[in-house]
Every structure is written in structure tokens, then in C-alpha cells.
VOFI-716139 format. One record per residue (C-alpha): residue number from 1; z, x, y. Coordinates in nm, 3 decimals. Layout:
% residues N
GUDREN pos      c3      c1      c2
GUDREN NUM       Z       X       Y
...
***
This chain:
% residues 257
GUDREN pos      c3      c1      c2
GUDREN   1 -14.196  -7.502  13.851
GUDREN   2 -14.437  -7.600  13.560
GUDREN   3 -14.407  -7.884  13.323
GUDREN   4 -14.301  -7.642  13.052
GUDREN   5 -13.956  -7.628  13.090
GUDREN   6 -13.713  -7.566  12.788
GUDREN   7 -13.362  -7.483  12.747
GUDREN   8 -13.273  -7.282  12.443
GUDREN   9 -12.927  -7.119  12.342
GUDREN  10 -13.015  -6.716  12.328
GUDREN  11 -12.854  -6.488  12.065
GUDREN  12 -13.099  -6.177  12.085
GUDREN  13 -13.085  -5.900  12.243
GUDREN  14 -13.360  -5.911  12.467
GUDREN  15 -13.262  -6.244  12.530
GUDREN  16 -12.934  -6.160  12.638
GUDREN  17 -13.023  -5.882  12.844
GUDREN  18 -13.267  -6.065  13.069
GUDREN  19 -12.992  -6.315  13.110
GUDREN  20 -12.770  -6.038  13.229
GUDREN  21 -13.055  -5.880  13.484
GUDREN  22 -13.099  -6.282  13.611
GUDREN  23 -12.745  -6.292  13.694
GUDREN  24 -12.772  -5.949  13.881
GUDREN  25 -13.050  -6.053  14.067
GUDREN  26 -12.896  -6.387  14.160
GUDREN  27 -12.543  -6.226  14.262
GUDREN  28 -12.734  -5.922  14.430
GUDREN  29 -12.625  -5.655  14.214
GUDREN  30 -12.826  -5.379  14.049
GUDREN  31 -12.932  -5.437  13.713
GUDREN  32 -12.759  -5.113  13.609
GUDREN  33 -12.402  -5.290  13.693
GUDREN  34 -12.427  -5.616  13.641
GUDREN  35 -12.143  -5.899  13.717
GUDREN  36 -12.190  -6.025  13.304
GUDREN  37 -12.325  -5.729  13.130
GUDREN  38 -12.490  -5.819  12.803
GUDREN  39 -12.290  -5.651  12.598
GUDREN  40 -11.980  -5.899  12.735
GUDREN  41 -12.251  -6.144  12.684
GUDREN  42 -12.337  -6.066  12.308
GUDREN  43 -11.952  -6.067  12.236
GUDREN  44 -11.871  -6.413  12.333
GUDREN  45 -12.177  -6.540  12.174
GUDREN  46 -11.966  -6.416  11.868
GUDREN  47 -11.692  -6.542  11.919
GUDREN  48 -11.825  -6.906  11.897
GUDREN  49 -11.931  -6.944  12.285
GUDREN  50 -12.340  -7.006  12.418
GUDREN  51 -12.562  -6.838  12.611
GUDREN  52 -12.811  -7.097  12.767
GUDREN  53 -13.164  -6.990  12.907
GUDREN  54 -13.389  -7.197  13.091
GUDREN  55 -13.738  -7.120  13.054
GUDREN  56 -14.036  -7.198  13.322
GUDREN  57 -14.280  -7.173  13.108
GUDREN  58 -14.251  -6.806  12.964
GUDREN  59 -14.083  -6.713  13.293
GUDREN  60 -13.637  -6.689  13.286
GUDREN  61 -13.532  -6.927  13.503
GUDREN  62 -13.184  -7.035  13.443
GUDREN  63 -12.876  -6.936  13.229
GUDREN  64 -12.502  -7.055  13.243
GUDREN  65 -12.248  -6.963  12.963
GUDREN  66 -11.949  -7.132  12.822
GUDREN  67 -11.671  -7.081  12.591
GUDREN  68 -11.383  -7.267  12.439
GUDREN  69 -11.076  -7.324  12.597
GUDREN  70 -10.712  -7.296  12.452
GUDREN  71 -10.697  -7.425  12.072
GUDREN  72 -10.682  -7.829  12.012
GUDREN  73 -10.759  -7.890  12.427
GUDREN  74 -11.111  -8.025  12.327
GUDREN  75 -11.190  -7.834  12.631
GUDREN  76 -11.423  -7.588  12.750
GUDREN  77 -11.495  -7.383  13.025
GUDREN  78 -11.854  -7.256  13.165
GUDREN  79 -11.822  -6.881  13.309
GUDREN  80 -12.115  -6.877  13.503
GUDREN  81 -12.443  -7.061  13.568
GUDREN  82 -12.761  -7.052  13.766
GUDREN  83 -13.074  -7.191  13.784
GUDREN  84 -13.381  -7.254  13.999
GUDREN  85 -13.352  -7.541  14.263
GUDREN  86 -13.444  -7.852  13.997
GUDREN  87 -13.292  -7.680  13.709
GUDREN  88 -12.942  -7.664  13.754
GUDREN  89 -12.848  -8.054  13.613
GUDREN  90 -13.068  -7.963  13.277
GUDREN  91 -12.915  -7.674  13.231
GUDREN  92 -12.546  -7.831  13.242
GUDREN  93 -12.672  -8.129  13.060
GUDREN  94 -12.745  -7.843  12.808
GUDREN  95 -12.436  -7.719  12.786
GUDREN  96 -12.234  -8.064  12.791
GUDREN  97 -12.435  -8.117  12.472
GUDREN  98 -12.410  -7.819  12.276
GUDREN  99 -12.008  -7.861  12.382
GUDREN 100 -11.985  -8.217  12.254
GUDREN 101 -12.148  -8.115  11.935
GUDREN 102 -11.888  -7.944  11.890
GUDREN 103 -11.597  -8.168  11.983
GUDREN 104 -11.577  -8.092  12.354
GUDREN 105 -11.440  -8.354  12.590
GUDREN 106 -11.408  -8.201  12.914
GUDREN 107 -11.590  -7.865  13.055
GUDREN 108 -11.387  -7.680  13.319
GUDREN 109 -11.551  -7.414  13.570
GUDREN 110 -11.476  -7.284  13.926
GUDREN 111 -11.665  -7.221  14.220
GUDREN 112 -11.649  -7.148  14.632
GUDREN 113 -11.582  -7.473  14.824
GUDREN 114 -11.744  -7.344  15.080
GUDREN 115 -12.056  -7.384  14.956
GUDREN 116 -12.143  -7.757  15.017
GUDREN 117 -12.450  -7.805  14.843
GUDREN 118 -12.271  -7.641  14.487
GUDREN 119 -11.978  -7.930  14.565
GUDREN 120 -12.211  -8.189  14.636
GUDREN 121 -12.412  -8.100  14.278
GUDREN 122 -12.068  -8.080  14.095
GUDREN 123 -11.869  -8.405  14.240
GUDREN 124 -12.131  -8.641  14.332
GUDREN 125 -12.466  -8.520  14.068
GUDREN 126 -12.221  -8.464  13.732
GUDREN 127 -11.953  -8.672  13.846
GUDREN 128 -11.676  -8.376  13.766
GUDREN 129 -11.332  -8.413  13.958
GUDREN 130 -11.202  -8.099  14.151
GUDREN 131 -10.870  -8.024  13.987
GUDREN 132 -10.729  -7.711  14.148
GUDREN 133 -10.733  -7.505  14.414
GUDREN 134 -10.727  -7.118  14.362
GUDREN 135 -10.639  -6.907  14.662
GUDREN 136 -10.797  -6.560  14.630
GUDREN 137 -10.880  -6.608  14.272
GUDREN 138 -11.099  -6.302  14.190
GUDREN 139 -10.921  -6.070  14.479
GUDREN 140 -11.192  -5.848  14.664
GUDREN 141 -11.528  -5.919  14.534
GUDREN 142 -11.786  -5.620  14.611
GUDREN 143 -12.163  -5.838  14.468
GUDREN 144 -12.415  -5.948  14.766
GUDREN 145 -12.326  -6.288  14.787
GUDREN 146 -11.951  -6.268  14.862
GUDREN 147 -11.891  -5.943  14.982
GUDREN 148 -11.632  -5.942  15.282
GUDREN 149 -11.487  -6.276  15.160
GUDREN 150 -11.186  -6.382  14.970
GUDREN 151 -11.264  -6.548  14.700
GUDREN 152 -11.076  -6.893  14.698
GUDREN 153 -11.246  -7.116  14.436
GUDREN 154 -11.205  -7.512  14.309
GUDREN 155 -11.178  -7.570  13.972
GUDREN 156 -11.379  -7.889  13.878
GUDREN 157 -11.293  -8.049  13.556
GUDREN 158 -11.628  -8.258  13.363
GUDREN 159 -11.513  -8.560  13.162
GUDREN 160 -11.860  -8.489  12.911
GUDREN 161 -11.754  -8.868  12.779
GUDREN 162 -11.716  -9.077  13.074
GUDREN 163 -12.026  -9.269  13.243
GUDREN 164 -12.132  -9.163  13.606
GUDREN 165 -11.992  -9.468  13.786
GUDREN 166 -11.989  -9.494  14.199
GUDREN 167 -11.683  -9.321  14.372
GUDREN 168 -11.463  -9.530  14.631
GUDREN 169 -11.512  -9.266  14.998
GUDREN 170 -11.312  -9.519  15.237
GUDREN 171 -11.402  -9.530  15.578
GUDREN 172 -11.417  -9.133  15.698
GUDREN 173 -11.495  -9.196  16.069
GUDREN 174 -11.217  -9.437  16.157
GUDREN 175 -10.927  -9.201  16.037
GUDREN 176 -10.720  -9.003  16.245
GUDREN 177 -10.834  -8.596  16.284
GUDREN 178 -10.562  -8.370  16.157
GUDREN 179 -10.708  -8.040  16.191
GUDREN 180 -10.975  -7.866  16.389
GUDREN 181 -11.200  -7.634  16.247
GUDREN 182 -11.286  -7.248  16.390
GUDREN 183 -11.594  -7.439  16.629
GUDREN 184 -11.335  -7.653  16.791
GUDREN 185 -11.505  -7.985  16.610
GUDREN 186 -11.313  -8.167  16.378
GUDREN 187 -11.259  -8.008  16.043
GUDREN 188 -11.020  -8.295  15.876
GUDREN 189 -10.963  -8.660  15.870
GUDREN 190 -10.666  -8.840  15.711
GUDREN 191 -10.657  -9.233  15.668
GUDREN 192 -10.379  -9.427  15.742
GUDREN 193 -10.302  -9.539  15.413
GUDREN 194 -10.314  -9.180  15.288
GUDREN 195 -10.573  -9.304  14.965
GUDREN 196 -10.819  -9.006  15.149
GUDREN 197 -10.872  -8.707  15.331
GUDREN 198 -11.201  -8.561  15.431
GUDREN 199 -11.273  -8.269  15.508
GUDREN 200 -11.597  -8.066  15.646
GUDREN 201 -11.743  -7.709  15.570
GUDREN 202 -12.027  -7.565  15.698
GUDREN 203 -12.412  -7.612  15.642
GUDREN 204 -12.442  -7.210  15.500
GUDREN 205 -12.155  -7.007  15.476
GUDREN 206 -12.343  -6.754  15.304
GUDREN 207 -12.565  -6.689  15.610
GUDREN 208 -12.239  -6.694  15.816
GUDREN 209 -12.105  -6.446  15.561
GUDREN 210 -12.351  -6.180  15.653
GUDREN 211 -12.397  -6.286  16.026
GUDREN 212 -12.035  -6.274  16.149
GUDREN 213 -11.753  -6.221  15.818
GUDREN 214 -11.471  -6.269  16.074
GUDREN 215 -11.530  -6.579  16.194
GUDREN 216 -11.666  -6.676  15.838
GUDREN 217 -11.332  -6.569  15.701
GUDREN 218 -11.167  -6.792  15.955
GUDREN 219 -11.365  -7.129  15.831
GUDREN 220 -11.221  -6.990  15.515
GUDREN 221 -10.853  -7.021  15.560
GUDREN 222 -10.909  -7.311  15.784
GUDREN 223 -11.054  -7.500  15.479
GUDREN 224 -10.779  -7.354  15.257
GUDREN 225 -10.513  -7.483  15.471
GUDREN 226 -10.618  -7.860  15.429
GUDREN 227 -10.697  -7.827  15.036
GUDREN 228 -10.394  -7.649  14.948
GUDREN 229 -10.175  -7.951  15.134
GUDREN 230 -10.403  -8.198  15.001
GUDREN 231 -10.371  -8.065  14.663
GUDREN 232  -9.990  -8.041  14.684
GUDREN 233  -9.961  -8.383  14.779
GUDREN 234 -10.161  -8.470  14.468
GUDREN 235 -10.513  -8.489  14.619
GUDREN 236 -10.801  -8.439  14.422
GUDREN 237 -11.183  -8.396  14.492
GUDREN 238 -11.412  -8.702  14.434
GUDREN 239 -11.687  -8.621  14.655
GUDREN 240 -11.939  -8.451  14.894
GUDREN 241 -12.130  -8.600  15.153
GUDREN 242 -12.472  -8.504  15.261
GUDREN 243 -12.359  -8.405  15.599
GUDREN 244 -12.081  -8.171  15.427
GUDREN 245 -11.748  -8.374  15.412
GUDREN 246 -11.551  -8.413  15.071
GUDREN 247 -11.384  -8.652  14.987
GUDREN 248 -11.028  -8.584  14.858
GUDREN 249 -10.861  -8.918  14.696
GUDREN 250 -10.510  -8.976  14.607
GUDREN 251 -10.525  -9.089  14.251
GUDREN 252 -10.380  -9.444  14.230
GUDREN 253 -10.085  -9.491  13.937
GUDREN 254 -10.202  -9.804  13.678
GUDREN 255  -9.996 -10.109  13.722
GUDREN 256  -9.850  -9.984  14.041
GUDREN 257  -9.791 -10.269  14.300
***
């Protein structure tokens, strides 16, 4: 990466369309079926959305996208994004501007929860809160990257407003385990007072993914099964640690006892 790195909003068509071949290339798709094919990419430029590029130099190496959510929300919602390793917190720094500008508050997106190092840029680098947890949410996906998978994601929600301030984790090692994972280590803590659960996912389920999808898919619902009671409880995500825990936190009620 070269000191010549910009970030531009792209409205061309050659623009565009080497956006959509970086997102092929990036999901493993051909370029002649793309997962956002410019055309879909041109249209919600026009219909008030943004189509960020980063640039290396003269060389592509970045683009996320984001639209507006539902009217008088001040919310939006980035589709998709990627970026070079070093890029990825410019580029969404991008895109919380342009959406402020514009009388954003919060930016909503999804992703796999799976995938550690994506939940440890979203909770603990932005500060964003995971909000939701969606069980198969795309059905059978047929790109590279999560091919053989179901596709449960974790909606994270951005306050754009609020200052990055230091997260309370409690004390993860002195809770009780409440559920093994598929390698027969623990997969999920619980503290006594029930402010946190933790729970861990693997270094590289990608590389699992294509190794062995069977016992990847079993880390899967494993995983699922302590979110989706977390979450129903009224859990939310606050964290990742470097060693692949999150943190899920029961929100405290102001001017509770």
C-alpha cells in the first residue's frame, strides 16, 4: 500500500463497473456474474445511495455501498464493503461521513459471526453494537467464500454520533461453561450475575469451510445455538477478543436498583 490513498464516491460507469469486478474477485465469482452487478450498482446510486472506491494510488482497492433506510429513521444501511487489509476503517469512516452529511445517525449492515477478525473490526475498531441475529438469512449461497454454508449473519448497528469509549468485558475466565463447542473445548461462558456471556469461534472458518463443510457447518449451529438464546434473553454484542471470544452484555435499564 502506497501513501496515495483516496476515497472518492464513484458515479461513472467505468467506475462502477470495476467496483462490480472487485466485488467478484473478492467473493470468488466470475466477473461475468457478479454478486452486485453494476447495473444494480448504477441504480441505487440514483436513487440517492453511494458507491465508495478506495484508490491505492491508481490501483482499486476498496469499495462498500450504502443506502437509506426506511423514511424519517435517520438510518442507513451499508450493502456491502471490502477493502485491502489497512483500508477497511477509511473506507467506513467514508461512508459514516457522506451518511451524516446527510442526516444519518446510525448505519446498519450484516455479516457472518463466524468470521472473528470481521467482528473484532466491527465491535471493538468502530464501536457498532450487534443488534440481531439472522438465522439463514440469504438461504443457500453458491459465491467462493460461503459455498456449502448457511448463511446466518449479525446485524451490527453504528451509532455515527457517539464517541468510541472503552466497553465493560467482565471477567470471562471465572464464569461457569455452558456449552461445548464441535472440538470438545469450551465454546460458551455465562457469569453468575448474567451481565455477560462469551462466546468463542474459530481462528478461520473460511479455511474450515473448504477443508471439512460438515464439521464447519457444525461450529455453525453450535454458535447459533448460544446467540439465538443470548439474543432472546436480550443479549447484545459489545465485543471481540483477540483470541476470538465476544462478548455479549445484557444491557442494564437507567435508574434500575
Amino acid at each position: 500500500m502506497t501513501e496515495e490513498v483516496s476515497i472518492r464516491t464513484v458515479h461513472d460507469v467505468a467506475g462502477i463497473a470495476a467496483v462490480a469486478d472487485l466485488f467478484s474477485d473478492v467473493w470468488q465469482m466470475p466477473r461475468s456474474s457478479p454478486p452486485y452487478p453494476a447495473e444494480v450498482l448504477h441504480s441505487l446510486v440514483h436513487a440517492g445511495g453511494a458507491v465508495h472506491a478506495a484508490y491505492d494510488g491508481t490501483r482499486l482497492a476498496g469499495a462498500a455501498v450504502a443506502v437509506f433506510g426506511q423514511p424519517g429513521r435517520q438510518d442507513t444501511y451499508s450493502l456491502v464493503a471490502a477493502a485491502d487489509r489497512g483500508l477497511g476503517y477509511a473506507v467506513k469512516q467514508a461512508q459514516r461521513g457522506w451518511a451524516m452529511e446527510r442526516g444519518a445517525r446510525t448505519m446498519r449492515w450484516t455479516f457472518d459471526p463466524l468470521v472473528g477478525r470481521n467482528a473484532r473490526f466491527n465491535l471493538v475498531k468502530l464501536g457498532a453494537t450487534g443488534t440481531e441475529y439472522l438465522v439463514d438469512f440469504y438461504g443457500p449461497m453458491a459465491d467462493g467464500v460461503n459455498d456449502g454454508d448457511e448463511s446466518d449473519r449479525l446485524t451490527v448497528t453504528w451509532d455515527l454520533t457517539a464517541p468510541r469509549t472503552p466497553r465493560e468485558t467482565g471477567d470471562r475466565d471465572a464464569a461457569p461453561v455452558t456449552h461445548l463447542a464441535p472440538d470438545d473445548a469450551f465454546l460458551a461462558r455465562r457469569d453468575t450475575s448474567d451481565r455477560h456471556i462469551w462466546c468463542r469461534v474459530l481462528d478461520d472458518i473460511v479455511k474450515l469451510r473448504a477443508a471439512d463443510p460438515t464439521l464447519a457447518l457444525r461450529w455453525r449451529h453450535a454458535v447459533r445455538a448460544v446467540f439465538t438464546e443470548a439474543f432472546a434473553e436480550g443479549y447484545v454484542a459489545t465485543g471481540m477478543s483477540r483470541d476470538g471470544w465476544y462478548t455479549l452484555t445484557r444491557p442494564t435499564t437507567e435508574g434500575a436498583a
